[in-house]
N, C-alpha and C positions, 0 to 999 in steps of 0.2 A: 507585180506592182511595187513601185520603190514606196518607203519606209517617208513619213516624213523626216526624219532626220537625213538623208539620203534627200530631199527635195529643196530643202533647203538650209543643208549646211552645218557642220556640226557647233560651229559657234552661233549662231541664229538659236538651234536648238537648244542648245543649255539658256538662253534668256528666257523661253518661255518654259523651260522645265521645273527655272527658279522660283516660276508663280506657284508653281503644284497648283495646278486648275486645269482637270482634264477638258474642263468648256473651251478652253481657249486653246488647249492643244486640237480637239475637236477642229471649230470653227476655223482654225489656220490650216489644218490638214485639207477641210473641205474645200475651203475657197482656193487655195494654190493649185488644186488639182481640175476645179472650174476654169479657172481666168489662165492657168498657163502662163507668168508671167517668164521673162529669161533670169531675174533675178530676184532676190527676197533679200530685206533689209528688217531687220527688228529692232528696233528703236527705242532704249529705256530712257532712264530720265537723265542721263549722262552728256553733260553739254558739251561733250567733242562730238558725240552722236547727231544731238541735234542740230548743232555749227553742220554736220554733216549734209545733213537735208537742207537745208542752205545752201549748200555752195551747191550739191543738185541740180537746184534750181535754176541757179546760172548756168550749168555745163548742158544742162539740156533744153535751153533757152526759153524755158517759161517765166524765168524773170529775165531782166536785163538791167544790170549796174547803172545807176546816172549820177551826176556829177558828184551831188553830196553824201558825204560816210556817209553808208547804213541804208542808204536809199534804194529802193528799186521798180521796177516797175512791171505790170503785168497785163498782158492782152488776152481779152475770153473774143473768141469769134463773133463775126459780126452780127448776126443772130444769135449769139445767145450772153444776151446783156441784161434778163433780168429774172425773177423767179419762173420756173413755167407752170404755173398756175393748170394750166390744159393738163399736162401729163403727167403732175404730181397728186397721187392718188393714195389714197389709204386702202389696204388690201380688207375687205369685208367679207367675213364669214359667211357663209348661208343662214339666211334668217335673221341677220341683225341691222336698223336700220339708223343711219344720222340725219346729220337736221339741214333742212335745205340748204344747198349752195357748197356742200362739202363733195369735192371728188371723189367717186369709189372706183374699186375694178375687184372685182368677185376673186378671192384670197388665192385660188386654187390655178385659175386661170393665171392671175398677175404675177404670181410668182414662176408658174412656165413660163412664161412672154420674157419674163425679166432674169432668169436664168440662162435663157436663150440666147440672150443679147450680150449674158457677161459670159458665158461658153467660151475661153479663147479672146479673152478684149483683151487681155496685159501680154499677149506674144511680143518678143520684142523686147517689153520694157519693164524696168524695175517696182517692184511690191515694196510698200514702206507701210511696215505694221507697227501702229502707234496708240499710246496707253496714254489717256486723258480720265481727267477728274472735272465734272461736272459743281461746281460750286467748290469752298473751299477744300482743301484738303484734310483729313482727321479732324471732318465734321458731321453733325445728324442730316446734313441738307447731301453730304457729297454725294453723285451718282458718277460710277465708276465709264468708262469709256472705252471700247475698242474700236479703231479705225483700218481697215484696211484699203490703199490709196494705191493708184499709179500715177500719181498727180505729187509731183517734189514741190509744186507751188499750195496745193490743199495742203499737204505734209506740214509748210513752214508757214501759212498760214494758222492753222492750229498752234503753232511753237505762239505766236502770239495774241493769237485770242485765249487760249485754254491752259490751267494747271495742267502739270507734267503727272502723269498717273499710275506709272508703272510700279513704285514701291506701295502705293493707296489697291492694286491688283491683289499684292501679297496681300494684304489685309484682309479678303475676300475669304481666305481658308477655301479656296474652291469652289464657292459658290457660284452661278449664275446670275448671278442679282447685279447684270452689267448692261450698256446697251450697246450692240451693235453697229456697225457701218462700214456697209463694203461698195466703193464709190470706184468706176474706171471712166478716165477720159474719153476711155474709146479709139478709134483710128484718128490719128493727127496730121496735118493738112503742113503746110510748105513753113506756117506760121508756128508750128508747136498748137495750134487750137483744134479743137474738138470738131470732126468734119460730119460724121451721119446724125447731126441735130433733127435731122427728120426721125429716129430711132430712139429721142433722147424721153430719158424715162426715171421719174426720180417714184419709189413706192413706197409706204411705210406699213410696216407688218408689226400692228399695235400690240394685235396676243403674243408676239414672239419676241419684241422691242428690237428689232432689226428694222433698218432702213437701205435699202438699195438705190443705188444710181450709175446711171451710164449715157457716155454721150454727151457729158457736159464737164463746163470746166467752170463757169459763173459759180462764187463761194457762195450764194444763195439757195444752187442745187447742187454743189458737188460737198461744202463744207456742211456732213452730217450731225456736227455738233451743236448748231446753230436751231435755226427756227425748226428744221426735222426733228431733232431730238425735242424740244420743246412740246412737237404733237405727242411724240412719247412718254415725255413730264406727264403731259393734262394727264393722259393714259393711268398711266403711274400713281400722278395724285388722286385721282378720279376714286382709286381703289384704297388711299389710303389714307386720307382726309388731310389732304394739306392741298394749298395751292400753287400753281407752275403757272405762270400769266407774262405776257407780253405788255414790263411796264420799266421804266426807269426806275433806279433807287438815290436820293441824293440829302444832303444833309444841307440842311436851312438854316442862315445865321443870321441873324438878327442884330443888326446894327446896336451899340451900345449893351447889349446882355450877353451876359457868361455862359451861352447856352445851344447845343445844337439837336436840332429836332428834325427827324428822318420823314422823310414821303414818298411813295411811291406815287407810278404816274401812268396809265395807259390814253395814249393818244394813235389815230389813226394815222398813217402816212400825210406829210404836207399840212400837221394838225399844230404841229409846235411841240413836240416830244424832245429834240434834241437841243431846241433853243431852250427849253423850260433846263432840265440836265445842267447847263453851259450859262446858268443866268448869272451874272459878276455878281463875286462874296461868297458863291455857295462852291457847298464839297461834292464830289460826284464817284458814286457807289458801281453805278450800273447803267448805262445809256438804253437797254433793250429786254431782258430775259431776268423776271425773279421768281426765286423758289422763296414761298413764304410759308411757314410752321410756327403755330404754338406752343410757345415753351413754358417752364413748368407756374410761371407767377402768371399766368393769361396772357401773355400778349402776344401780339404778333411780331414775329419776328421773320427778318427778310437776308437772302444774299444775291449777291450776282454771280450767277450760275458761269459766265463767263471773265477772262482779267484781262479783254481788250475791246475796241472798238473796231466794228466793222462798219465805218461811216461813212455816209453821201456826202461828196467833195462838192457840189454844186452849191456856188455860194457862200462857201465858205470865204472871209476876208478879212480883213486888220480888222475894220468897221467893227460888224456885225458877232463874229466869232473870233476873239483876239487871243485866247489862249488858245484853240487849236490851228490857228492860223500861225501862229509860232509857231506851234510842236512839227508843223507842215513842211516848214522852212527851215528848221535846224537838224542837226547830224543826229542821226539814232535809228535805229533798226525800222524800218516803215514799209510798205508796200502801197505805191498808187495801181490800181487798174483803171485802165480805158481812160487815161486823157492825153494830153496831145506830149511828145517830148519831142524839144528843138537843142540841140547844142547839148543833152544829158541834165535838161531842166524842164519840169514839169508845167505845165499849165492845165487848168480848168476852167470849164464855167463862172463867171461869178466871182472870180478871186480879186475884184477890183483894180483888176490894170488894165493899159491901155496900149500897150507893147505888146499881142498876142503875139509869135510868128506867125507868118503866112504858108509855112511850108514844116513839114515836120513828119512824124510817125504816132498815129493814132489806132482806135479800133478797126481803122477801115485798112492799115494800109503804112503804104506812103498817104501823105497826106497832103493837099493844099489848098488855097481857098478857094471854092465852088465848085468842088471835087462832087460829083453826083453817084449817087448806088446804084446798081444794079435796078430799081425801078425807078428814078427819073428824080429822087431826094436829094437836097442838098445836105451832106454829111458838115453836122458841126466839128469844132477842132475837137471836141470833149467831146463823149458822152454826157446824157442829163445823168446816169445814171453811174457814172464814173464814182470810186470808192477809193478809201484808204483804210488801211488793217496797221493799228498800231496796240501797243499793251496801254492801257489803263495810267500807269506807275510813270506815263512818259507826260500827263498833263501835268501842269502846277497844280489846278485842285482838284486833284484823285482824293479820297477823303482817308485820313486815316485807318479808320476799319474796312477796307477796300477786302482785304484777306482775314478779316477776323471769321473765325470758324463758329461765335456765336450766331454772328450775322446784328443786324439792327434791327432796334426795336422800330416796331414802325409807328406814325402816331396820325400822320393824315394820308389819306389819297385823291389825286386827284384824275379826274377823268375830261379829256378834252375833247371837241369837235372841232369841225370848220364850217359856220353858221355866219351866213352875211344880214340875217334879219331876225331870229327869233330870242335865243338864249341871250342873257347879260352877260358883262364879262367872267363873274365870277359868281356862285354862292354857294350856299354849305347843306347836304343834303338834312334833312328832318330826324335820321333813325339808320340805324344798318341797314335798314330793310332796301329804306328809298335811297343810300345810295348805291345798292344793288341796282334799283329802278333805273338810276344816273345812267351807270354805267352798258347796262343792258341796252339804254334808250340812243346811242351816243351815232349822231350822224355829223358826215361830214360832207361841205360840197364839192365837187368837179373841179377842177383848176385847171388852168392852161396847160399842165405840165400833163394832165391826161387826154387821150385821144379820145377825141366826144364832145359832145357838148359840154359849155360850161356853167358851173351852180345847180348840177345835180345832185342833188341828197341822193345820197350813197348810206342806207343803215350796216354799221360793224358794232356790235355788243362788245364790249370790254377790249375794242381793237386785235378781237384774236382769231376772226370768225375763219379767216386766211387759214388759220394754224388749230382747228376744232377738232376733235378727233371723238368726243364723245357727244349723245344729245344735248341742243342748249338747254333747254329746260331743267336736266340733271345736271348741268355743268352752273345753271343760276342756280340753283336749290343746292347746289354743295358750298356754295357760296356764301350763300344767307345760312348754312347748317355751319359754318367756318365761325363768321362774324357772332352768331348766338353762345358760340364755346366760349369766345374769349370774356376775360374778366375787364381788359384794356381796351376797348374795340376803335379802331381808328377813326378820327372823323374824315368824312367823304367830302369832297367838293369837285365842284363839274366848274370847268372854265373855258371859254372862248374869245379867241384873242381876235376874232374875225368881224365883228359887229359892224353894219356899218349905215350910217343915213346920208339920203341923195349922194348915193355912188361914192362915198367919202368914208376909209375908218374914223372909226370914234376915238379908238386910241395908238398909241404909237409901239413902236417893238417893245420898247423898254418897259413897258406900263404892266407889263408880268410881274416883275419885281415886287411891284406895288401888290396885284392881287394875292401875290405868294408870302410876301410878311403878313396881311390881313389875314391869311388860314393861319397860318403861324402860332401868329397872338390867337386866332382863335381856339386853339388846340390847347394854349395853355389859360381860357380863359378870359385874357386881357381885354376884349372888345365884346357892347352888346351887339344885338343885330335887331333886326328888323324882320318878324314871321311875318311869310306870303306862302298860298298855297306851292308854289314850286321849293322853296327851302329859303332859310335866312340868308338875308340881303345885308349886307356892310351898310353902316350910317357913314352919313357925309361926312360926318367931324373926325372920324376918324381916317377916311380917307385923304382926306386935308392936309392933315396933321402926316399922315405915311407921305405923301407924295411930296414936300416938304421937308423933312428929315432927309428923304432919299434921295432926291433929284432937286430938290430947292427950286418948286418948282408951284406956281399958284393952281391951286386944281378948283376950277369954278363951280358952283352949282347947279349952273343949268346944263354943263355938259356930264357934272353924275347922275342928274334928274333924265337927261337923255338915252343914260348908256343903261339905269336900272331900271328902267320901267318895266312893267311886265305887257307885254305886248300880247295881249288874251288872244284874239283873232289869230296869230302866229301860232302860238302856243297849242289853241285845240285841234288846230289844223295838225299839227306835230303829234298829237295825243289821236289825231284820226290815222294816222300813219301808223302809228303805232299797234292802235288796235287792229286792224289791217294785216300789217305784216305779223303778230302773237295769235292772230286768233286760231290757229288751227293748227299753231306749235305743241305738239305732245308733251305733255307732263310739265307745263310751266308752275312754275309754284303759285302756290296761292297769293305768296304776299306780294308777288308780282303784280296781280289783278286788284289787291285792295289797295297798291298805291296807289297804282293807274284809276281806278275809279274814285277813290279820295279826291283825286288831283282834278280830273273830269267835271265833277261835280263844283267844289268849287271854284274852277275857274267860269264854269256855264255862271253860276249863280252869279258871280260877279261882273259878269258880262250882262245877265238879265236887269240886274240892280242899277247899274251905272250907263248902260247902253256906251260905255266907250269901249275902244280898242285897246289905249295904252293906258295905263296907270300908273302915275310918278308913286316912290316909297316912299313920300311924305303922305297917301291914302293911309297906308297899313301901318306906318307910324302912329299917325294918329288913331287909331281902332285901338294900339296896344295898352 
């Protein structure tokens, strides 16, 4: 049996002998003798290295060069354009159970299956073993990375999502306190894309912090560093009293004051997560993934685990998103996947032109228009689900502490749905507790963009439900055990930009702005409110006075009397959902139930009292 150095190479092997970490000599020995690739590439943080993985990428055509520097582009098969949900599974021990709607495959079992499948998948093709740093580097948040890829486009995708992490390895003295990922394409089709998708199998093996994948090339399952490792984080933090959660991080500035105040933000897909991130004036931390820790004065303090963006190109335009619609259009290191390219120029969905080509090279193909699939669909030029992978440090407002290894302090959170009739746009929860309750509570509806019916409430707690790895009940209750440590504790607010009456929003895109300076000043203070059983309401005068400074713009009172009513009938119906969907959730916290029955209670009384449905905040003004 040859030696690993004998397997692969003796300059290969002095890179990993520099780490002195027999785990990662281990794990390299193992898996190269699994997967059989024809060649091994080890990868430090050396930028002719990873220039290296790059040009890869082009020579074995999984990217392809287009017109403008630095551009390029990438095709995942035509099936496998989004997370796969079905065959991404958390590998489960005997005897331990999670909380509905999370995928399992019995630990002992899915790792044979999934052994099986990488047995000999890298014949042929080159190994590219790669050291990433999870949050800043020579920091208390950082969590150390090992990727092993036959994928030169996963490879150079990581070069821009992830710090480089090979000298943060040495730091390790040996230790295993890393997380895994060993990802193969699989057999490759005519296109360079991943062909036995019926095989395709993403697993995450929590007790061991390994993630496996095969059979896919979409960065949702092949880029293990991304929301996989994330199930890992919860994992991780689960056991060591910090939190890993699926939320933007971004710095809030306030017109005319010397001052910037960080928030964090979990919104569900199609909810306004990236629009909130991307709002004009403000700085932006983290579009997706934060590790949050308390540090030693009490507060909370936050990073982004990742130093790029892996964003939905749908929509994006001058209009709407005018700084990444720039960075979209100018020269610098980028990667589009899945949308259509005519002449070595991109197009998407949504990008507000009116010149698409009619002819071009897309997910499907050749491409043209009324081109139909294989069952009888008319294939758009784009993908809905078409992406771009750029670094953070390539917007105009990346925020200054984007790489601070303290991380930011954080000082609100917000938690958002997509609600066409019940929530107001904005308010501020009561206590830690209830905006625990917020978040936990957080629905959103159906939209055209999903297959189904549409205006479906869809319940996802804290937007993570996707990405759960432990029970919710202990994952709320670590939560509220988080918020009780701290001396600083963030304030909460829940917002929904979706309201609307007779088939009409209430408010316009913009009108975020507005409710995101109102937490603002709340957070430092500057505004009263208005107590209602669901949590403080913004007064008129101040909203007045914000939508005027910011937009110069008359903001009337009978469309804030509109937009803030408390909508009781809505409301208990929402609290009967609730109960519903909690009641026979193991181990929910307590203070879960006394929100929820607080809140029960007086909205019933109030409905008893009044016999109405809606209640303008001039009622509970006046009570104050």
């Amino acid at each position: 049996m040859p030696s690993l150095e004998e397997l692969i190479g003796k300059e290969n092997f002095a890179k990993l002998e520099a780490l002195n970490n027999p785990h990662v000599m281990e794990l390299t020995e193992r898996y190269v003798k699994l997967c059989k690739p024809a060649k091994v590439s080890v990868i430090t943080d050396d930028p002719e290295e990873i220039a290296y993985v790059r040009r890869r990428a082009i020579e074995t055509g999984e990217e392809m060069k287009l017109k403008m520097e630095g551009h390029t582009v990438h095709y995942d098969g035509y099936y496998d354009q989004a997370r796969d949900k079905e065959h991404t599974a958390v590998l489960l021990p005997k005897g331990w159970r999670l909380s509905r709607g999370i995928v399992t495959v019995d630990r002992e079992a899915g790792l044979k299956e999934i052994m099986g499948l990488l047995d000999g998948a890298m014949r042929g093709k080159e190994l590219f073993i790669r050291f990433f740093c999870l949050g800043p580097t020579n920091s208390r948040f950082s969590i150390s990375a090992l990727q092993f890829t036959d994928s030169s486009y996963v490879a150079h995708s990581e070069d821009l999502l992830y710090r480089t992490g090979y000298e943060q390895f040495k730091k390790l003295k040996g230790s295993d306190d890393f997380f895994t990922f060993l990802h193969s394409a699989g057999e490759l089709d005519e296109r360079n894309c991943s062909k036995n998708i019926d095989k395709r199998r993403i697993y995450i093996d929590i007790i061991d912090g390994k993630v496996y994948s095969v059979n896919c090339q979409y960065a949702g399952n092949s880029l293990g560093l991304k929301k996989l490792a994330l199930r890992l984080a919860i994992y991780k933090a689960h056991h060591e009293d910090w939190l890993a959660e699926h939320m933007l991080i971004m710095g809030v500035h306030p017109e005319g004051k010397n001052r910037v105040t960080y928030f964090t933000g979990a919104f569900p897909s199609a909810c306004g997560k990236t629009s909130t991130a991307m709002i004009p004036g403000q700085t932006i931390v983290g579009d997706d993934i934060a590790y949050i820790r308390m540090d030693e004065e009490g507060n909370a303090r936050a990073v982004n685990i990742e130093s790029g963006i892996f964003g939905i190109i749908k929509d994006v335009n001058p209009v709407d998103d005018p700084l990444i619609y720039k960075a979209l259009t100018t020269p610098r290191e980028l990667i589009f996947s899945n949308v259509l390219v005519a002449d070595g120029v991109p197009y998407w969905l949504g990008m507000g032109r009116d010149d698409i080509p009619k002819r071009g090279i897309n997910h499907s193909g050749e491409w043209w228009e009324g081109k139909r699939d294989a069952e009888g669909n008319l294939i758009p030029f784009a993908h809905p689900n078409a992406r771009y992978t750029m670094r953070i440090s390539e917007l105009e407002n990346a925020d200054p502490n984007v790489n601070n290894p303290e991380g930011v302090i954080i000082r609100g959170i917000l938690y958002g749905g997509r609600d066409s009739d019940t929530n107001v746009p904005i308010y501020e929860a009561l206590s830690w507790e209830h905006g625990v309750y917020i978040g936990a509570t957080i629905e959103s509806e159906t939209t055209t963009a999903t297959i189904g019916k549409v205006g479906v409430r869809k319940s996802n707690p804290m937007a993570i439900m996707d990405f759960m790895v432990v029970p919710l009940g202990t994952y709320l209750t670590n939560h509220i055990k988080f918020g009780k440590r701290l001396k600083n504790c963030p304030k909460v607010f829940a917002v929904n930009y979706f309201l609307k009456h007779k088939g009409r929003y209430l408010n316009e895109k913009v009108d975020k702005k507005v409710w995101l300076m109102w937490a603002e000043g709340r957070v430092h203070d500057e505004y009263d409110a208005i107590k209602t059983p669901i949590g403080y309401l913004p007064r008129y005068e101040d909203l007045r006075d914000l939508f005027k400074q910011i937009f110069n713009r008359e903001y009337r009172e009978e469309d804030y009397t509109l937009q803030f009513s408390l909508r009781l009938d809505k409301l208990l119906e929402k609290i009967a959902r609730m109960e519903e969907l909690y009641r026979d959730e193991p181990g929910m916290p307590k203070e879960f139930w006394e929100v929820h029955n607080q809140q029960k209670a007086a909205l019933k009384a109030l409905k008893e009292e009044t016999g109405r449905s809606l209640l303008p905040p001039s009622f509970f003004l006046d009570r104050q």
